[in-house]
C-alpha positions in Angstrom: -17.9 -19.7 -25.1 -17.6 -16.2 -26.0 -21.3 -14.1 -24.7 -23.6 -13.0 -27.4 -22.5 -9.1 -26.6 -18.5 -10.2 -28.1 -17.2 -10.2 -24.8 -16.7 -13.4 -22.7 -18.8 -15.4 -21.1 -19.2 -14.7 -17.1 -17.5 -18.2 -16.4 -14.3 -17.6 -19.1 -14.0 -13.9 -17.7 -13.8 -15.7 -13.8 -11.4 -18.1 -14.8 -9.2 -15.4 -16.5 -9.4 -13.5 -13.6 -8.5 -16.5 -11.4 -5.8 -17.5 -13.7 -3.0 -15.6 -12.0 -2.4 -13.8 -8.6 -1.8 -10.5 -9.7 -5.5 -10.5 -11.2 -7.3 -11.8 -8.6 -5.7 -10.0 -6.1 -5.1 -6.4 -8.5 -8.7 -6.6 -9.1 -9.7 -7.0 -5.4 -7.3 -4.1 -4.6 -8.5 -1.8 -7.3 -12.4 -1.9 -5.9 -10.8 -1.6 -2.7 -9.2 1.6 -3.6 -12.6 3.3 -4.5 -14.9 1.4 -1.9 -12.3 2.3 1.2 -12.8 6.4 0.2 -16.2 6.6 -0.7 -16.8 5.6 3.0 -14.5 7.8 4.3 -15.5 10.5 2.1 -18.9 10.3 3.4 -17.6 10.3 7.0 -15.3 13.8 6.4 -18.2 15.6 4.4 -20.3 14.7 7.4 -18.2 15.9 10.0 -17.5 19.2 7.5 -21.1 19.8 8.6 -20.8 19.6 12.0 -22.0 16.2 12.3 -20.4 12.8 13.8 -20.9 9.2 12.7 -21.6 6.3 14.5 -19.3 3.7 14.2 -18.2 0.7 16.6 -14.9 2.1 17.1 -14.0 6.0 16.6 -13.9 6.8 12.8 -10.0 7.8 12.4 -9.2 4.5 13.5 -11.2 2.4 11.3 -10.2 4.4 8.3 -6.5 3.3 9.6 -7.1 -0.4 9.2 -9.5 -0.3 6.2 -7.0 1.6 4.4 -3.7 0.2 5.7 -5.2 -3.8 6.5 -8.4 -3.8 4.1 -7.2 -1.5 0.8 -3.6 -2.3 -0.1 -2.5 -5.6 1.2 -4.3 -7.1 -1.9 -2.2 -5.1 -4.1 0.8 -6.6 -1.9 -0.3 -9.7 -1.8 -0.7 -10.1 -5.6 2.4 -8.8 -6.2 4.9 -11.2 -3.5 2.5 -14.3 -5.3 3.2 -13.3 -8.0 7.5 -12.8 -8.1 8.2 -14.1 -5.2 8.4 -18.1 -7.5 10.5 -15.2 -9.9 12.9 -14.2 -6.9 13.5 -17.9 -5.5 13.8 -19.9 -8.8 10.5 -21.8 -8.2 7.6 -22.8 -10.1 4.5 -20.4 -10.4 2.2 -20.9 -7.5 -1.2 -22.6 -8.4 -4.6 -21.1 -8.1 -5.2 -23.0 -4.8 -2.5 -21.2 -3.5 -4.0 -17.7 -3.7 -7.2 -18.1 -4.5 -8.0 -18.7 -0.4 -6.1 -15.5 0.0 -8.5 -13.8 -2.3 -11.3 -15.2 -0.8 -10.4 -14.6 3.2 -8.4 -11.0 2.2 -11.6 -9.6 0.2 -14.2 -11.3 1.7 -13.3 -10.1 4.9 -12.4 -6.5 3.7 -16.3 -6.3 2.4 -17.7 -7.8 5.5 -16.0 -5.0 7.2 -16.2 -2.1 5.5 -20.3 -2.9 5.9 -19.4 -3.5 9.7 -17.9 0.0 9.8 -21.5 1.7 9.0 -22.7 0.5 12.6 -22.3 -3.6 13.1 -19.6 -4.2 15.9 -20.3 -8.2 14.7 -19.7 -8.0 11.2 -16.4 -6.1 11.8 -15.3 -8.3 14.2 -16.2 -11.3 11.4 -14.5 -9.2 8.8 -11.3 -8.7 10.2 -11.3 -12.2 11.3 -11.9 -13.2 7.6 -8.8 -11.2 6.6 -6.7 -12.5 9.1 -7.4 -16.0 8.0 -6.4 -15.6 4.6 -3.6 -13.4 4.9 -2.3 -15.9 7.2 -2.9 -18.5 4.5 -1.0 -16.4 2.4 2.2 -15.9 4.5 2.5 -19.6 4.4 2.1 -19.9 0.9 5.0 -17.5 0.6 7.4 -19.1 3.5 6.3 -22.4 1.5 8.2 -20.6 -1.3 11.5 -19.6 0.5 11.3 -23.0 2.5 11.4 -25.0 -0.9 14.3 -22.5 -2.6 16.5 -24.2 0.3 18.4 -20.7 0.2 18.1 -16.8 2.0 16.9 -14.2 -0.1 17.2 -10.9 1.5 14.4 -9.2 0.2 12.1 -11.7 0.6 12.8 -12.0 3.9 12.3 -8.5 4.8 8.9 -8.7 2.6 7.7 -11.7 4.8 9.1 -10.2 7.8 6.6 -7.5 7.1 3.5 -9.3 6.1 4.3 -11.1 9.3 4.0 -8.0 11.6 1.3 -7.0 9.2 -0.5 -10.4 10.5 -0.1 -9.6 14.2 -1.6 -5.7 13.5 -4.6 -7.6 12.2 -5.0 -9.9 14.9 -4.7 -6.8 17.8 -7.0 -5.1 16.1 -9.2 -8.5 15.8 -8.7 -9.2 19.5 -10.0 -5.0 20.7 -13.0 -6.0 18.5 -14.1 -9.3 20.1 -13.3 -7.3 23.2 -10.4 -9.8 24.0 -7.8 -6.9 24.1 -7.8 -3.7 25.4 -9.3 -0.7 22.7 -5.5 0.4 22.8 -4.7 -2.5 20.8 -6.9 -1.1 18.2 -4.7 2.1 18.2 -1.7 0.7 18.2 -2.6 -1.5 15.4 -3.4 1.4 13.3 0.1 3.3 14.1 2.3 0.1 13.7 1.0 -0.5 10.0 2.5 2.1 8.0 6.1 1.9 9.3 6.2 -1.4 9.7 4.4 -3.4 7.8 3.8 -1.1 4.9 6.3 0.7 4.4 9.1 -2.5 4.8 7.6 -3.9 1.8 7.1 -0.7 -0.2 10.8 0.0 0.6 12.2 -3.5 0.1 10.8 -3.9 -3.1 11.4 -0.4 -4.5 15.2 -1.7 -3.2 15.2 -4.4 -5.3 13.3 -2.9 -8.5 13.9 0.6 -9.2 18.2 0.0 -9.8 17.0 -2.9 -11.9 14.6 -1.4 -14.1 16.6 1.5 -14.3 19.4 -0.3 -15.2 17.7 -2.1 -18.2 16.4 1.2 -19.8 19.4 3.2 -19.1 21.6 0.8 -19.5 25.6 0.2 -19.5 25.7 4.6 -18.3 23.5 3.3 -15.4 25.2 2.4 -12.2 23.2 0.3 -9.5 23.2 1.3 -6.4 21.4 -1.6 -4.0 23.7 -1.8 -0.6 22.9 -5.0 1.3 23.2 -3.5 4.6 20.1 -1.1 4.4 17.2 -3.3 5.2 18.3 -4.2 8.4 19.3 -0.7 9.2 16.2 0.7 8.0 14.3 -2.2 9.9 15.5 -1.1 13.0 15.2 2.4 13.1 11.4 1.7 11.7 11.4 -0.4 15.0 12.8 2.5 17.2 10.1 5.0 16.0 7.4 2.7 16.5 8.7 2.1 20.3 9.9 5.8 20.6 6.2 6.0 20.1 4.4 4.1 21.8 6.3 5.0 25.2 5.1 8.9 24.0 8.1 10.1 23.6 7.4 12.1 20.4 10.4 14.3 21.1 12.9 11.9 21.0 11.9 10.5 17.2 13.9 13.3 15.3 17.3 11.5 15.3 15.6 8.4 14.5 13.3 10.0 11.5 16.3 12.4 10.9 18.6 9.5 9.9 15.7 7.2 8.0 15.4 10.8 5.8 19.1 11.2 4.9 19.3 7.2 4.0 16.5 7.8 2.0 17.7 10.9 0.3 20.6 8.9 -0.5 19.2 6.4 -2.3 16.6 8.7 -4.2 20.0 10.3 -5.5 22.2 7.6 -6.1 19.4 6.1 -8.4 20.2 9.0 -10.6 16.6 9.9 -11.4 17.9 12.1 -13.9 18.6 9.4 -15.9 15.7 8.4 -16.4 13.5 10.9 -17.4 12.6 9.9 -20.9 10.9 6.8 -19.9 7.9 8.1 -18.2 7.1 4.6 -16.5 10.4 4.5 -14.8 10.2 8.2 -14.3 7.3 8.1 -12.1 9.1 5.2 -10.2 11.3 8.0 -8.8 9.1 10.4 -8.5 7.1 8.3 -6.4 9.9 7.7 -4.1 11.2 10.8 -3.8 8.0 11.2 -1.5 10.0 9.0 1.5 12.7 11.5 2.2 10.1 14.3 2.6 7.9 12.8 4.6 10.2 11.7 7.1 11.9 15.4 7.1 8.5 16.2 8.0 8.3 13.5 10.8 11.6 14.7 12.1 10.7 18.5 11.9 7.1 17.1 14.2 10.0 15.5 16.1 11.8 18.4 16.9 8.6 20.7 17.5 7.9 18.7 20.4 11.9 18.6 22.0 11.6 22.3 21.9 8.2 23.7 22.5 6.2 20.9 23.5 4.0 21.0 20.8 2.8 19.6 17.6 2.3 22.1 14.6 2.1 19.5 12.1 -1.0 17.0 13.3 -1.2 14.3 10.5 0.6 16.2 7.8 3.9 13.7 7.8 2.0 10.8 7.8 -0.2 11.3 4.8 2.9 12.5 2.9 4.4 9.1 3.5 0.6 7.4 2.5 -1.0 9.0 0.2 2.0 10.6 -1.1 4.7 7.8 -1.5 2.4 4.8 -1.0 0.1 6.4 -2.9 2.3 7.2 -5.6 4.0 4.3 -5.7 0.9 2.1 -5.9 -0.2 3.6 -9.2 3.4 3.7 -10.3 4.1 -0.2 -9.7 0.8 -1.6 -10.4 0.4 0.3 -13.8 4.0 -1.2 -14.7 2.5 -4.5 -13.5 -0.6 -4.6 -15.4 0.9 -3.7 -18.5 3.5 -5.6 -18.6 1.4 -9.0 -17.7 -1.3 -8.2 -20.1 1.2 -8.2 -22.9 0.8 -4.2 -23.4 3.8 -1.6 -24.0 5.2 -0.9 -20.7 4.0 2.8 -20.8 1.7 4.6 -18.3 -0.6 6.3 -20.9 -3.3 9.2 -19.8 -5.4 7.2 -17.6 -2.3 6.4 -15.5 -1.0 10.1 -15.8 -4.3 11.3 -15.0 -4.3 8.9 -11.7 -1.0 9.8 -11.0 -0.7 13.5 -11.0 -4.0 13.4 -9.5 -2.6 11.5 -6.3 0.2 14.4 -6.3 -2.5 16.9 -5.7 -4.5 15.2 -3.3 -1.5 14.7 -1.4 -0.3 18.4 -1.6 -3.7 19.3 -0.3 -4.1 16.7 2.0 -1.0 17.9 4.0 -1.7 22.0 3.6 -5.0 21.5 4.8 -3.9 20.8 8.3 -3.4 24.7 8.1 -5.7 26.0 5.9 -9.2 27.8 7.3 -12.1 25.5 7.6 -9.8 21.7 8.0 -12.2 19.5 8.0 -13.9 20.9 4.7 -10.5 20.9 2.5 -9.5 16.8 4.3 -12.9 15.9 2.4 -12.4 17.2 -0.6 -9.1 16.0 -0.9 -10.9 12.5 -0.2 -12.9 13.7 -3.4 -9.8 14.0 -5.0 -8.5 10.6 -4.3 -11.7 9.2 -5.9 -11.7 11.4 -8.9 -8.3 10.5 -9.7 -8.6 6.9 -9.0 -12.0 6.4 -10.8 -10.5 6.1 -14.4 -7.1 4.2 -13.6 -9.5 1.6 -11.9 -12.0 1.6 -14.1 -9.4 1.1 -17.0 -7.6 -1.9 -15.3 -10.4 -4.1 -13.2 -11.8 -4.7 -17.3 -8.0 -5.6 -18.2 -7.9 -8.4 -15.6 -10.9 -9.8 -16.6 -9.8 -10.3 -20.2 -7.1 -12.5 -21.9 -3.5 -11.3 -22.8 -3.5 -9.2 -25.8 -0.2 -10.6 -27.1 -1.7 -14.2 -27.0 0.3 -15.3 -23.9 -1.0 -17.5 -20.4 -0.8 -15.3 -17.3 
């Protein structure tokens, strides 16, 4: 029944949200991209003043898991629910399937992002919640390789990652019920980008960039999607993360050194040049081409400490590889995503551009102001930043999963 204002009714609009992953999931990951920066925005423009903030664990740690365990696993998650049927030849996955990963993933998420403002319970209860349903959803998706009957290297590596992604959220579950040391916490927070996040930001842009290139290029396009590089990059990932967490910081430039160059390579042999007229695909690469500099910058960090014994760099390498290249990447991949299952041209348009060369300058600022006068003032703007530029894309997409396809189709 449509409502009396011409839109649709609040129970059609829920069932149209529920009636794929990639809405349910897109939608929970969209507030979670505003809702995860407003409260750390609040914490940098208080510390800019001097101030602190009382939370049950310090500040820098819980932005780490909001933002890595809270903010884009539903993005992830909607995604690898959505194609992972698509990769393996299998039917789509029903609503009970990833609906309970909706509910567990967000529901938790909002429990603890109120938990962060003061309540050591209702984090704890939070991140519980999230681990439940993200371990609901890994089994939805091993159900899905299981049932193929056959190996599929990329999803493989994706649920490898989702399952380390799992046991980051249960360390950090087990320092806030006080079962595990608050070093568990920590170490949570560095093991997430490299390797949960990043695996599956790297395996899928493995698998998608050569073919979407290669279907708007066409036959002058040649693919280049070597077999051997997951495992390779899956273990250096795994030597950095050790190299570490035994504090030998000046030991990671080989490994971050070599994770660069295999990176370059690919960023090059996709022949981005190519593909410069399709501004969708375009921003695919651009996007990417984020990895290989952040990981020079790792290596450079690397190298500062083998030779002086300190770090000149602080946090600027890492936020090149979130905010820019997951960053990027996010509003690169989902816009393609949305469009494409809502039956729209696959185009970005200006909200997208807006969003997108928006995250370039947050990212850009985010990594000078390590150096710039007054640090703490320029970190919270660029957390303005990321809200200004996200406000838009969000705004424009959480209304496009509530309605129906435009061309007429289900999904």
């Amino acid at each position: 029944m449509k409502a009396p204002s011409g839109g649709f009714a609040p129970t059609e609009a829920a069932a149209l949200l529920a009636s794929a992953p990639h809405r349910l999931m897109f939608f929970a990951g969209a507030a979670s991209v505003l809702l995860s920066m407003i409260w750390w925005t609040g914490v940098l423009l208080v510390q800019a003043r001097g101030g602190n903030v009382a939370t049950p664990l310090p500040p820098a740690w819980l932005h780490a898991a909001l933002a890595q365990y809270g903010m884009l696993p539903p993005f992830i998650f909607g995604f690898l629910l959505t194609v992972f049927p698509r990769w393996l030849g299998q039917p789509a996955l029903t609503r009970r399937s990833y609906v309970p990963v909706f509910a567990g993933v967000m529901g938790g998420y909002l429990l603890s992002l109120v938990g962060a403002v003061g309540s050591a319970p209702l984090l704890a209860l939070g991140f519980s919640a999230i681990l439940a349903g993200w371990l609901f959803g890994v089994y939805q998706l091993a159900g899905v390789l299981r049932r193929a009957g056959r190996r599929d290297l990329h999803a493989l590596s994706c649920l490898a990652a989702l399952s380390v992604g799992a046991l980051g959220v249960a360390l950090f579950c087990g320092a806030l019920w006080g079962l595990l040391p608050p070093a568990a916490a920590w170490f949570s927070g560095r093991m997430a980008a490299l390797l949960f996040l990043l695996p599956v930001y790297f395996t899928v842009c493995h698998r998608m960039i050569p073919f979407f290139s290669g279907v708007i290029v066409g036959p002058a396009y040649r693919s280049f999607r070597p077999v051997w590089i997951l495992p390779v990059v899956w273990g250096l990932l795994v030597a950095h993360v050790a190299l570490d967490a035994f504090g030998l910081a000046g030991w990671l430039w080989p490994v971050d050194g070599l994770l660069a160059a295999l990176f370059a390579l690919h960023a090059l042999r996709w022949q981005p040049w190519l593909c410069r007229r399709a501004g969708l695909l375009l921003v695919l690469h651009l996007a990417f081409a984020w990895l290989p500099l952040a990981f020079s910058l790792f290596a450079l960090q690397s190298a500062g400490f083998a030779l002086y014994g300190s770090d000149a760099w602080g946090r600027a390498p890492l936020h090149a590889l979130t905010i820019g290249f997951f960053g990027s990447m996010l509003v690169a991949m989902v816009t393609r995503v949305s469009q494409g299952h809502s039956g729209r041209p696959l185009e970005m348009g200006p909200t997208a551009w807006f969003a997108f060369a928006g995250v370039q300058l947050v990212a850009v600022l985010r990594i000078a102001a390590q150096w710039l006068p007054s640090a703490p003032v320029w970190m919270a703007v660029a957390a303005v930043g990321w809200l200004l530029a996200f406000l838009p894309w969000v705004v424009r997409y959480v209304r496009i999963y509530w309605r129906p396809r435009v061309d007429g189709n289900p999904g």
